[in-house]
C-alpha positions as CSV (number, residue, x, y, z in Angstrom):
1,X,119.4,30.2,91.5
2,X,122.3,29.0,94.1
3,X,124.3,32.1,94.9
4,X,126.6,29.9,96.3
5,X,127.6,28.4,93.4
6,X,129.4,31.9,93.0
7,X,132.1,32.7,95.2
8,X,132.3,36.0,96.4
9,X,135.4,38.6,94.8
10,X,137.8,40.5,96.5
11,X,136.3,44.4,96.5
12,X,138.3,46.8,97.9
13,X,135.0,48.7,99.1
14,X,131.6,47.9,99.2
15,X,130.5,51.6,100.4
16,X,129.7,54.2,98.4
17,X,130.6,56.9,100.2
18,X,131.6,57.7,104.3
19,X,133.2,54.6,104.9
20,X,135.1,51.5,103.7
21,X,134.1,47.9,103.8
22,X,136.7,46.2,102.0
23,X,135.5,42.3,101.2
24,X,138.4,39.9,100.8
25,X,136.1,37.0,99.8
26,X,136.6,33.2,100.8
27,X,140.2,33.1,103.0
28,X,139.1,29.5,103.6
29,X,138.2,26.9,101.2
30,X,135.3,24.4,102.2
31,X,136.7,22.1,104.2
32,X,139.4,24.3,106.5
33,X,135.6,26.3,106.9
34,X,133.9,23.3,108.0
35,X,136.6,22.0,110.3
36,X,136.9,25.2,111.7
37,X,132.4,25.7,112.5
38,X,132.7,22.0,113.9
39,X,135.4,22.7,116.4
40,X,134.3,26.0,117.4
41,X,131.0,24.9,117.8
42,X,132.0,22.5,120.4
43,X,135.3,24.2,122.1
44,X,134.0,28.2,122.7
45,X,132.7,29.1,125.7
46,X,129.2,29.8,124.3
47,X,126.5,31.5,126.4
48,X,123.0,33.6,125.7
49,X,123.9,37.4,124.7
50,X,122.3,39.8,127.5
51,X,121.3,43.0,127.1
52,X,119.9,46.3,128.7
53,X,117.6,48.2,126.0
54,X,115.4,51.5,127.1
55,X,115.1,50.3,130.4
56,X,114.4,46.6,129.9
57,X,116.9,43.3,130.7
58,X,116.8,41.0,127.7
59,X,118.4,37.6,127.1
60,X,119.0,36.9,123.5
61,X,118.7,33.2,121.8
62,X,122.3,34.3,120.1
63,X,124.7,33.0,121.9
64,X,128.4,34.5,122.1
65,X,131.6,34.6,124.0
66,X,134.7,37.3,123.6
67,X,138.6,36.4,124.1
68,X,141.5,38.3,123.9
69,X,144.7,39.3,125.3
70,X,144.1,40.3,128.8
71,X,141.2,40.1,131.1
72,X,139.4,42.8,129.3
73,X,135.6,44.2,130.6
74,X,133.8,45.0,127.3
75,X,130.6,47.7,127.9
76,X,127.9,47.0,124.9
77,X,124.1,47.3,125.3
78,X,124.1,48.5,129.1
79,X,125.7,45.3,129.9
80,X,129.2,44.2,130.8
81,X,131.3,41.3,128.6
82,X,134.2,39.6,130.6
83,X,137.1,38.4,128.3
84,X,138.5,35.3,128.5
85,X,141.9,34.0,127.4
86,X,142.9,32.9,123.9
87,X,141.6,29.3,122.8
88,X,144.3,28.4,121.0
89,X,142.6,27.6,117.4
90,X,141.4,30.6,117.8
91,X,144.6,32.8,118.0
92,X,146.1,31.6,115.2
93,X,143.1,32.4,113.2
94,X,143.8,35.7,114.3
95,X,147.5,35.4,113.5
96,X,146.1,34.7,109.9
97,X,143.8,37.8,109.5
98,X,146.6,40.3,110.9
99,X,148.7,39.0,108.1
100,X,145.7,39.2,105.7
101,X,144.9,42.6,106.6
102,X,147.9,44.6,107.9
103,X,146.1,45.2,111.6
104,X,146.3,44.1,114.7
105,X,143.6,42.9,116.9
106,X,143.6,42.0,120.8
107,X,140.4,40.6,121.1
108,X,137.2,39.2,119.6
109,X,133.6,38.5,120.2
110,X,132.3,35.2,118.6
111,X,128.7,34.9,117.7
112,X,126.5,32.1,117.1
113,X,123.3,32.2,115.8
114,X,121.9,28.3,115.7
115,X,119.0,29.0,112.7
116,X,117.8,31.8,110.3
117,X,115.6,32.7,113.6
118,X,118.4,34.3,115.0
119,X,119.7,37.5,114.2
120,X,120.8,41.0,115.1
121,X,119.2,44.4,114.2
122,X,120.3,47.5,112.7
123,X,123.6,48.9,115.1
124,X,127.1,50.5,114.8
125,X,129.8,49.2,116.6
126,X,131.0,52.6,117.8
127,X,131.4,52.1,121.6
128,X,134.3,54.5,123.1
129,X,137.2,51.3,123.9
130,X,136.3,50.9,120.1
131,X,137.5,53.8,119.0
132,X,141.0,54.9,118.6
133,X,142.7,58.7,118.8
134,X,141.9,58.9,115.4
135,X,138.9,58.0,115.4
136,X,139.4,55.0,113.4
137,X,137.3,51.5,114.0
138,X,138.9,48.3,112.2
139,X,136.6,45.2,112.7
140,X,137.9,42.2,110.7
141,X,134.6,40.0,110.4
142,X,134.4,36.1,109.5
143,X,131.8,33.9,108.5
144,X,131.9,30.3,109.4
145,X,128.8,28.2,108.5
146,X,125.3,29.0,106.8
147,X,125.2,31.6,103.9
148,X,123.5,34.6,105.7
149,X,122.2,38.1,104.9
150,X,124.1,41.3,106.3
151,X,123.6,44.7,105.0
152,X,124.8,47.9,105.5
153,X,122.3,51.3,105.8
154,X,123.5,54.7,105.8
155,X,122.0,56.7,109.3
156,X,121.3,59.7,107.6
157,X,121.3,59.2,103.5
158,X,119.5,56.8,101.4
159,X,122.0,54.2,100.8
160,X,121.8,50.8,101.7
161,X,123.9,48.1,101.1
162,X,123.3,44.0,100.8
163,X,126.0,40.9,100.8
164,X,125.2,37.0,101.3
165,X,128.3,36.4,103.5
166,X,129.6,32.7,102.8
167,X,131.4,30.5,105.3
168,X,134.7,31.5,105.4
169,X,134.4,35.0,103.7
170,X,136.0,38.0,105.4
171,X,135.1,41.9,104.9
172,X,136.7,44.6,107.3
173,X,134.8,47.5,108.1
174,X,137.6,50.4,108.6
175,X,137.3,54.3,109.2
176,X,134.5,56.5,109.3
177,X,132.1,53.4,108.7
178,X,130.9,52.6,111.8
179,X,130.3,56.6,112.5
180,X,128.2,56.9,109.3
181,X,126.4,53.4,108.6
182,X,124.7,50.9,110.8
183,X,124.6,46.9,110.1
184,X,122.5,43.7,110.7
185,X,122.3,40.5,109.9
186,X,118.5,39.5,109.0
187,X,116.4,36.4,109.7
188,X,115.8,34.2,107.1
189,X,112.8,31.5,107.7
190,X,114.9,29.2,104.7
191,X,118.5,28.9,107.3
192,X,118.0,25.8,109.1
193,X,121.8,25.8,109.8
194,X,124.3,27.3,112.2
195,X,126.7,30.3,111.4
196,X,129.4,31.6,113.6
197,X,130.5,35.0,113.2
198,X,134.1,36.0,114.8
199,X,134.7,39.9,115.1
200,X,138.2,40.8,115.5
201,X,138.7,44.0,117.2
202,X,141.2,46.2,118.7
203,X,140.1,47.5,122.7
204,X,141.4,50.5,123.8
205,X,141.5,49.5,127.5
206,X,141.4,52.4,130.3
């Protein structure tokens, strides 16, 4: 059966309990999608992801860039992410998701991941410029490109959570979600495609 044939429905949350991931389904239709993966594809400032895990340097196949508002210095994974300025497309896509959503966001980290072979494993995205006073974490997430798995597992109950995100589907993880419940997006051996993922976040800068 072809999921995609269905499109995904606005849910207000997705979580069953400690958290809220609210799904606002397609904000795109096909084509402003499309248009959207071709140019970004071709106008970020794409380079390989690199990380510092239990003692070990890594660089990832995923590929990503951040932007936002000022020269921000974003600390993930024992390594250091230097913003750059707003690509134009870019910030009006933002523009459209703060009108979507009712929040503001200063910067965000693009991903790409070129096939089903790339991927991302189970995390929170609970770093301390995340986080505000109180204690709230709003990440607006969009999917450009190839229909991927994400899910959503609770760290310390039993409950999991699984979503094929479309190209141009947005969900916004909000509150105590990213305290309580980790995420990934899975490899899949059948994604020949590329998707691009655009996280828009608020920094808390020093």
């Amino acid at each position: 059966m072809n999921l995609e044939l269905f499109e995904p429905e606005a849910i207000d949350n997705l979580l069953p309990c400690d958290g809220q991931v609210t799904d606002y389904g397609l904000i795109l239709d096909a084509a402003q999608s499309d248009q959207y993966l071709k140019y970004f594809l071709q106008h970020l400032a794409w380079q390989q992801d690199e990380v510092f895990l239990h003692g070990q340097y890594y660089k990832t196949e995923r590929k990503v860039v951040w932007y936002g508002d000022e020269n921000y210095q974003y600390h993930y994974s024992g390594m250091a992410k230097q913003a750059h300025v707003w690509q134009p497309a870019l910030f009006r896509l933002k523009q459209h998701i703060e009108h979507l959503t009712g929040h503001h966001y200063n910067s965000c980290l693009a991903n790409l991941y070129e096939n089903g072979t790339q991927a991302v494993g189970w995390h929170s995205d609970d770093e301390p410029s995340l986080i505000s006073p109180n204690q709230d974490v709003v990440i607006a997430s969009l999917s450009l490109g190839a229909t991927r798995k994400f899910s959503f597992k609770h760290k310390w109950k039993a409950e999991k959570v699984d979503l094929l995100l479309q190209s141009g589907q947005l969900i916004v993880m909000q509150g105590q979600t990213q305290r309580y419940w980790k995420h990934r997006l899975a490899k899949s051996l059948r994604v020949f495609e590329p998707r691009v993922n655009l996280t828009f976040r608020y920094f808390h800068s020093d």
